[in-house]
N, C-alpha and C positions, 0 to 999 in steps of 0.2 A: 504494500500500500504506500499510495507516495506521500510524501511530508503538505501539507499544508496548513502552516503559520503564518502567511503573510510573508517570507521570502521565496523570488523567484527560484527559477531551477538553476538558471544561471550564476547568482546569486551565491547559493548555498555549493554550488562547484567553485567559486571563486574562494571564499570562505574558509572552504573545508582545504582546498589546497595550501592557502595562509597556514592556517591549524595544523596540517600534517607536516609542513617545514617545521613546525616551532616543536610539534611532537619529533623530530627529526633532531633538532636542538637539544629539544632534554633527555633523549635517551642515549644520546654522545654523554652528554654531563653526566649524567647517572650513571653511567659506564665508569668516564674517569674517575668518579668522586666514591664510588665503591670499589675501585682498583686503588685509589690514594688510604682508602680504608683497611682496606687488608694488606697495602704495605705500606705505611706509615712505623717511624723509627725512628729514636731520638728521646731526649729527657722530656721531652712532653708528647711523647707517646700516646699518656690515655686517653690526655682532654683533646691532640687533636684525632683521636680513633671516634670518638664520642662527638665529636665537631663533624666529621664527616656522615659519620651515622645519621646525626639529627639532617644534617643538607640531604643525604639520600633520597632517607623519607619522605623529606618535601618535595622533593623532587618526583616523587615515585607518584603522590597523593598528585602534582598539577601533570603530569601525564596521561594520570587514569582522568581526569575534568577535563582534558583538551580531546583524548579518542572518543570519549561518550557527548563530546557536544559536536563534531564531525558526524558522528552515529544520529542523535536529535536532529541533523540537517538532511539525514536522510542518505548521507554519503557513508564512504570506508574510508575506516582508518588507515593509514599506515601502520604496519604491523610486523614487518620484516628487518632482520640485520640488513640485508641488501639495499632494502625502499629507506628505511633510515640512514644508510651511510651515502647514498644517491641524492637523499634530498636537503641535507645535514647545510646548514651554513657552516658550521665547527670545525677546527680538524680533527681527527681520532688520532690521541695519544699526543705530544710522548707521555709516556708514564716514566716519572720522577721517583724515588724513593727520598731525597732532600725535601725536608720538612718545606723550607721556603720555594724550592720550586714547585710544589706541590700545591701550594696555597697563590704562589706567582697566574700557574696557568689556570687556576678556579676560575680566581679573580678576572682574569681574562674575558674567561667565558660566560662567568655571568656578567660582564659587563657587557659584552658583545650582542648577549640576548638582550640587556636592557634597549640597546641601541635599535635591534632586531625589531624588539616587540612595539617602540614609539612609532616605528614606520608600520606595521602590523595595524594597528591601530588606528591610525589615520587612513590607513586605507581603506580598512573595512567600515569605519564612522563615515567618509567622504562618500564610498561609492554602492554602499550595503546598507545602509540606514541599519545595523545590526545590534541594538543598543547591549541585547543579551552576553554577546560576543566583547562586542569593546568592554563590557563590565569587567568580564572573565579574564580577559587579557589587562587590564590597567590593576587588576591584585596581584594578576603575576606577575609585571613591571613592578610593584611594591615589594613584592617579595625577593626579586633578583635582585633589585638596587640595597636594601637591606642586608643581604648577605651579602655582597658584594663588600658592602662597609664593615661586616664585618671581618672578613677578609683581609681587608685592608688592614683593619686596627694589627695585624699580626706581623704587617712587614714595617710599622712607623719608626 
């Protein structure tokens, strides 16, 4: 049965392609940031094993919100290593074992997304009137810029 809420078909293809770049985005990051997890090493070992964990999670919970509102528009997720490393703005790896470079290239990449998701954003408010959408993406820009600082606070 097809979707109809008031956005076109075209509409929700543009959208949902948005969406599965940025789901492309955080499943790169959730990669590195559970690889900096399990190898993380050094005198503050636990707090940042336990820093990584907590970012995961978060990570994991706006992944599962961005395939189920691509699925709400009536489209597929991406769902593939291949479809995510294809449509990824990120780069995959390197994997660091150095505390600081480990927290260098986070920081990176949630900055990167923050950057990502302001043009994400605008584009779907400019040409999708998609208010549900912009919502959902302007917490995760909150949440990426957030972490991102605190990230930062680690290399000051």
């Amino acid at each position: 049965m097809k979707t109809n809420t008031g956005i076109t078909e075209q509409s929700a293809k543009s959208i949902a392609a948005v969406l599965n770049t940025l789901l492309s985005d955080e499943y790169v990051l959730l990669t590195k940031t559970r690889n900096y997890h399990w190898h993380v090493t050094g005198v503050s070992f636990m707090e940042m094993h336990r820093l990584y964990e907590g970012q995961y999670d978060t990570i994991r919970e706006v992944i599962d919100e961005i395939a189920e509102r691509v699925t709400q528009l009536g489209q597929k997720a991406t769902a593939t290593m291949k479809e995510f490393l294809g449509r990824t703005r990120l780069k995959e790896g390197p994997y660091h074992t150095e505390q600081d470079k480990q927290v260098k290239q986070l920081l990176a990449d949630h900055e990167a997304i923050s950057r990502h998701l302001r043009e994400d954003i605008s584009k779907i408010e400019e040409e999708h009137d998609d208010p549900v959408t912009v919502d959902m993406l302007t917490n995760f820009l909150g949440t990426h810029e957030k972490t991102a600082w605190m990230l930062r606070s680690y290399l000051a």
